[in-house]
C-alpha positions in Angstrom: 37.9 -29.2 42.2 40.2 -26.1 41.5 42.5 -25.0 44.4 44.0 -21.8 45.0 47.0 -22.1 43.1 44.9 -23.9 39.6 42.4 -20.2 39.8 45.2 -18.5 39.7 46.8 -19.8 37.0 43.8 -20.1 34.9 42.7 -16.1 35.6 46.1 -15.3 35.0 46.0 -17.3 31.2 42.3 -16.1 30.7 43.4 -12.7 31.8 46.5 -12.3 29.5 45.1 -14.3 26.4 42.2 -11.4 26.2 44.3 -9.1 26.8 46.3 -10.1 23.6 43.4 -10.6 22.0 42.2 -6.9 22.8 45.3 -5.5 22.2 45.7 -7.3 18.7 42.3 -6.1 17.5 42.9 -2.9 17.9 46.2 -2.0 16.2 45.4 -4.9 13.4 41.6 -3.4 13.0 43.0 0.6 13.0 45.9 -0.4 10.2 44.1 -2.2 7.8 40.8 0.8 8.0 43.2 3.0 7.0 44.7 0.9 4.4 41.9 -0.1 2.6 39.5 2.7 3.1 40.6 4.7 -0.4 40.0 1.1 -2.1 36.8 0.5 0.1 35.0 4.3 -0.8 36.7 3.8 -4.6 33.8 1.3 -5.2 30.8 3.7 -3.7 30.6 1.7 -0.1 31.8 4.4 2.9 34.1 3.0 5.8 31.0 3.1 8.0 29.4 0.8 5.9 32.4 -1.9 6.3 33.1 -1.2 10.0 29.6 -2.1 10.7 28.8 -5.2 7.9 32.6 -6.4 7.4 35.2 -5.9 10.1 33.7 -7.8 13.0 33.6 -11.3 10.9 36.5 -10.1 9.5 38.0 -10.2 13.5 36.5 -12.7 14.3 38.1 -14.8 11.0 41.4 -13.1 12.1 41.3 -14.0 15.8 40.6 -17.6 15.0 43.6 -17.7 12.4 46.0 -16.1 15.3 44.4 -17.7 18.2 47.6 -20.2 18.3 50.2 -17.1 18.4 48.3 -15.7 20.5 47.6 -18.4 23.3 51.2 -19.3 22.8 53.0 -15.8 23.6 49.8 -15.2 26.5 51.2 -18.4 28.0 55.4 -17.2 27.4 54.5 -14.2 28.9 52.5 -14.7 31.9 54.8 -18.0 33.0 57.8 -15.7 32.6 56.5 -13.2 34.8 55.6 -15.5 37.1 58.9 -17.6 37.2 60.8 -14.5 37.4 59.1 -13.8 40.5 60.3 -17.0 41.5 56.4 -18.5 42.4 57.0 -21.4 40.6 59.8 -22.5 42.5 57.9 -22.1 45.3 54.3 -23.5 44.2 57.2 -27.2 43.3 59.0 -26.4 46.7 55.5 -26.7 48.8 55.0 -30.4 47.2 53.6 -29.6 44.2 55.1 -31.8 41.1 55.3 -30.2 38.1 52.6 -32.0 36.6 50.2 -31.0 39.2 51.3 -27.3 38.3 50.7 -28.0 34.5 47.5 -28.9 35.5 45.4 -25.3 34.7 47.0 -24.8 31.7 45.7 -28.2 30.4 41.9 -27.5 31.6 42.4 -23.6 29.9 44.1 -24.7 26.7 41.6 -27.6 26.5 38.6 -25.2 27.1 39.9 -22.2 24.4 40.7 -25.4 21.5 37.0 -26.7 22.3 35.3 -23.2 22.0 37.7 -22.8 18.7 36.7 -26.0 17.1 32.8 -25.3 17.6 33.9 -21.4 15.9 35.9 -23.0 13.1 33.3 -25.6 12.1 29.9 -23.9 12.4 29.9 -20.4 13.3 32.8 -19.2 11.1 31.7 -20.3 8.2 28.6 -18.2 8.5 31.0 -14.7 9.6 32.6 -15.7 6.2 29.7 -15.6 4.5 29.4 -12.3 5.2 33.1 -11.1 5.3 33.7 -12.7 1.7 30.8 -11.0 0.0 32.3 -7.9 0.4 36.3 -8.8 0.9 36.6 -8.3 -2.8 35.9 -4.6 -2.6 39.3 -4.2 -0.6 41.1 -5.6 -3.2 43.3 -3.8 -5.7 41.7 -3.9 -9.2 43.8 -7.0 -10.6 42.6 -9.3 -7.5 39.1 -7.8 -7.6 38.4 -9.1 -11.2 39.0 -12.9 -10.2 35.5 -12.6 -8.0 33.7 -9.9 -9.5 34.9 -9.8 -12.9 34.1 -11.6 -16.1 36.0 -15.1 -17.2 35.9 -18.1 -19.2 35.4 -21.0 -16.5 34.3 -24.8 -17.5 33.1 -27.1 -14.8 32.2 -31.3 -14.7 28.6 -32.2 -14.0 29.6 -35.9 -13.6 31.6 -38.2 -15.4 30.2 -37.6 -18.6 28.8 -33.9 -18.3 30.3 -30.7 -18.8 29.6 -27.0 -19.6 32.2 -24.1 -21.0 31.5 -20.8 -20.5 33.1 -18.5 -22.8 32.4 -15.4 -20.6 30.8 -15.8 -16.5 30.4 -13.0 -14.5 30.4 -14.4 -10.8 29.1 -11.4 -8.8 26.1 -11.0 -11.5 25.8 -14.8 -11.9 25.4 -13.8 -16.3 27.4 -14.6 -19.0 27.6 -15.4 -22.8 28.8 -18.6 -24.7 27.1 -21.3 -22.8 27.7 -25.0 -24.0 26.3 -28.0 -22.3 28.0 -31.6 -23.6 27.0 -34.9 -22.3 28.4 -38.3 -23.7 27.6 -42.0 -23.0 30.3 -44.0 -21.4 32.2 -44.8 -24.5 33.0 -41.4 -25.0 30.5 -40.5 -27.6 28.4 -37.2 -27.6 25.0 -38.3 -27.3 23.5 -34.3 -26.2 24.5 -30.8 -26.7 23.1 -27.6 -26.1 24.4 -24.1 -27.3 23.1 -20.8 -26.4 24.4 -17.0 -26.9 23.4 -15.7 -23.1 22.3 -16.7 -20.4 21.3 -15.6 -16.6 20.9 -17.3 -13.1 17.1 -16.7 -12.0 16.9 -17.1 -8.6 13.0 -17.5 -8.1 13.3 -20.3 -10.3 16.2 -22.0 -9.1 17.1 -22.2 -12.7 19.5 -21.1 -15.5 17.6 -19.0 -18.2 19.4 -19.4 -21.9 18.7 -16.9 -24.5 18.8 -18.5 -27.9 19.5 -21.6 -27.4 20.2 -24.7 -29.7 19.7 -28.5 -28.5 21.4 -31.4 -30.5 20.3 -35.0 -29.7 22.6 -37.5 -31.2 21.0 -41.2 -31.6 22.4 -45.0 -31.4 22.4 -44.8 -35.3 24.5 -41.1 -35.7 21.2 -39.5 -36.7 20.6 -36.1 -35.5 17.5 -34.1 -34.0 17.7 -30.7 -33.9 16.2 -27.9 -31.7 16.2 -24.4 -31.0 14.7 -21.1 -29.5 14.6 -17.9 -27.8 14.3 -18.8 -24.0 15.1 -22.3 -22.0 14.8 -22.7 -18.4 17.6 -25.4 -17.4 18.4 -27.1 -14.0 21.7 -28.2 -13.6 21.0 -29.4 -9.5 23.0 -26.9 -8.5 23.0 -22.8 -7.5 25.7 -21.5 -9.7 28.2 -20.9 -6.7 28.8 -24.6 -6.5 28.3 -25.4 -10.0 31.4 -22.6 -10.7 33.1 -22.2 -7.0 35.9 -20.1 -6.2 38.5 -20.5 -3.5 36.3 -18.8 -1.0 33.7 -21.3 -1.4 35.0 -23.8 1.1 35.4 -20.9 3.7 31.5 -20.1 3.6 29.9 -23.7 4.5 30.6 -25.0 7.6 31.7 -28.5 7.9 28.5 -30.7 7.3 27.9 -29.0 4.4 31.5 -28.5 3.0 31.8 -32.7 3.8 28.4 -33.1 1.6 30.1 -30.4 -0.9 33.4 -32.6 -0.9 31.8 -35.8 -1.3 29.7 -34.3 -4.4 32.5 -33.5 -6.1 34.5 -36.9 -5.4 31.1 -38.2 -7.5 31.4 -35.6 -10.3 35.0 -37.2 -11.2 36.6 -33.4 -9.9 40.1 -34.2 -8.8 41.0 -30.5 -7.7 39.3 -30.9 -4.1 43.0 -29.9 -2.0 41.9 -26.2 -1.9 38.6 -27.8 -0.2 40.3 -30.0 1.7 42.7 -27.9 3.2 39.9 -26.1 4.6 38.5 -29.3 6.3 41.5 -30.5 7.7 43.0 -26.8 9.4 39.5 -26.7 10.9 40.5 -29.1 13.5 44.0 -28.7 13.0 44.6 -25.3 14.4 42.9 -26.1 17.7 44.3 -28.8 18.2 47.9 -26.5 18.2 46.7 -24.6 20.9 47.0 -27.3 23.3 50.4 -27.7 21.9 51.9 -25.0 21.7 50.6 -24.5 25.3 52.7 -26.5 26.6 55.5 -25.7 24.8 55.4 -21.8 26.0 54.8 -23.8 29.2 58.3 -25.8 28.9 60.6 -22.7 27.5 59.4 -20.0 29.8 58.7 -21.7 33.2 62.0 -21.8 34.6 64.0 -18.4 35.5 67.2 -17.9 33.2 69.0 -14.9 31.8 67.3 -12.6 29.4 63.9 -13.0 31.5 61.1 -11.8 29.7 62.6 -11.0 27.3 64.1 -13.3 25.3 60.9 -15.5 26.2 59.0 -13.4 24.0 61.4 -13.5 21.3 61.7 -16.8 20.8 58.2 -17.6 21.6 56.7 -15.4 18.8 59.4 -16.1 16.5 58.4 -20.0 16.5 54.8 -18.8 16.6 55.1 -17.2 13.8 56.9 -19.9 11.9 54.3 -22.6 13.3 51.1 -20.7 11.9 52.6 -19.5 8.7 53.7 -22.8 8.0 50.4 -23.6 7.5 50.0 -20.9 4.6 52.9 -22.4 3.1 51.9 -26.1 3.4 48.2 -25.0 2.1 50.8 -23.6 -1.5 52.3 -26.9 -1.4 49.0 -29.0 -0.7 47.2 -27.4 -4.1 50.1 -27.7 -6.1 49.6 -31.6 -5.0 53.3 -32.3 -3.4 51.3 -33.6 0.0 48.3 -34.8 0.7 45.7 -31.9 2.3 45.8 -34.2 5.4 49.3 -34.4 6.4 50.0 -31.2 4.9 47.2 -29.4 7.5 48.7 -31.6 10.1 52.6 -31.3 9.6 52.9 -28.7 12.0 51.1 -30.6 14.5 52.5 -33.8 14.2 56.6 -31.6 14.2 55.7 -29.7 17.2 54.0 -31.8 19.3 56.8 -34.4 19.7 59.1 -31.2 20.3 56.6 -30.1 23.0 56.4 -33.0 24.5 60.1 -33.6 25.0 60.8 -29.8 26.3 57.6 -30.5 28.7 58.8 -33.8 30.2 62.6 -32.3 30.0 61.5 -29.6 32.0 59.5 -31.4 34.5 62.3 -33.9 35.1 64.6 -31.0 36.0 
């Protein structure tokens, strides 16, 4: 049962993390319309068009990427307030231990990581969805080309399938140069199959190839040959997960990027860390909000020159170094220095200790 002191506490978290979370929105949402609107109405979509279909899973991607910055200066600020006002000293003079005064911010911070987890594994992904089939468009050129231009790409079937594209087009799911190789396990071609074009139909659930040409290689080197002006071919997959890009991982939620993961594992792909990352910061980052928490709980709770002030400057200045760190650790994670696990849970696994000796510092004191 919450007392006086615990509703108090909470309202005043509650109150202060939306108001940061308002306030945020705002300026963040009003700089980055004006930004990209000449690049938005550049490629024939208006700024109504993406205020309405893009920016609020665009937010909502945004708020759960801040939401530890956020909870952590809510927390630096409101405590400060309140320990300049000297109400903490007198909440611990009327019996209360410190512990018992953590209390609220433990049930708050536990409640906003719970809601954040359920967003980051299944309802964000589906905002992505959305926000990443039209992110591209507030690109510059260079960067828009990667997801809607043309390139060669190759991908693994299995362990003994391939294809190489000479030319894909990922937004029009087309392209030209198509070659399909399979070989047996001692390496040896045993199928191939050419064709000039071909298209993604999405009725059948198949690829169409425009003049093709089959090879069948037997035990005893003799070839059969094949050819013609139209193939339907199934490869078991649509071709966003036969030829993913990096935004792939941020559109499934977490059943299906696990089934995704695992499918690849099978396929013999080794470059998963991009995939992984994704996994792993899913729980990660909510996780950090009970941590940092109570470290915004152990630096601003106790009255000291500065105030306010220098509360809030130290607090978002290790906020942003905690989050970012995470962008940073996600380079080094792909390039394969760490592992995806303990590179998505470094910051975790630094600050939490750190936390945890400032809390029990403080509430010794």
């Amino acid at each position: 049962m919450f007392t006086i002191i615990d509703r108090y506490i909470i309202k005043k978290y509650l109150g202060t993390f939306g108001f940061m979370l308002g306030l945020l929105t705002i300026i963040v949402l009003v700089i980055d319309v004006q930004a990209k609107a000449p690049r938005i109405e550049s490629n024939g979509f208006t700024v109504s068009e993406f205020l309405v279909n893009f920016y609020p899973y665009w937010i909502l991607n945004l708020i759960i990427t801040f939401m530890s910055i956020l909870v952590f200066i809510s927390v630096i600020f409101f405590t400060s307030r309140i320990a300049n006002n000297t109400e903490i000293v007198a909440i611990i003079s009327s019996g209360a231990s410190f512990h018992r005064f953590a209390r609220p911010y433990l049930i708050t911070s536990g409640f906003i990581a719970i809601m954040a987890l359920l967003l980051n594994h299944l309802v964000l992904p589906l905002a992505n969805t959305k926000k990443n089939a039209l992110e591209p468009y507030t690109y510059t050129a260079v960067s828009r080309d990667e997801f809607t231009g043309s390139s060669e790409v190759s991908t693994q079937l299995s362990k003994t399938e391939y294809i190489f594209l000479k030319s894909y087009n990922k937004k029009e799911k087309r392209g030209s140069g198509f070659l399909y190789q399979k070989f047996d396990k001692n390496h040896r071609l045993t199928y191939q199959l050419n064709a000039s074009e071909f298209y993604w139909d999405k009725t059948k659930n198949k690829f169409v190839l425009s003049n093709y040409l089959e090879k069948t290689i037997k035990g005893d080197d003799t070839e059969k040959l094949g050819n013609g002006n139209s193939m339907d071919k199934s490869f078991g997959h649509p071709p966003e997960e036969l030829f993913p890009d990096v935004l792939l991982g941020q559109n499934k939620t977490t059943p299906e990027l696990l089934q995704f993961i695992k499918r690849e594992k099978e396929k013999g792909n080794a470059n998963l860390n991009t995939y992984l990352n994704e996994l792993y910061q899913r729980t990660s980052m909510p996780v950090s909000v009970i941590i940092l928490t109570f470290l915004g709980l152990s630096l601003s709770s106790q009255k000291k020159r500065g105030g306010l002030g220098l509360n809030l400057a130290l607090g978002i200045a290790l906020a942003f170094v905690f989050v970012f760190s995470f962008e940073v650790l996600k380079v080094v994670s792909e390039n394969k220095t760490l592992t995806p696990l303990l590179a998505m849970w470094l910051p975790d696994i630094v600050f939490g200790p750190l936390a945890l000796i400032l809390y029990f510092k403080r509430a010794n004191q």
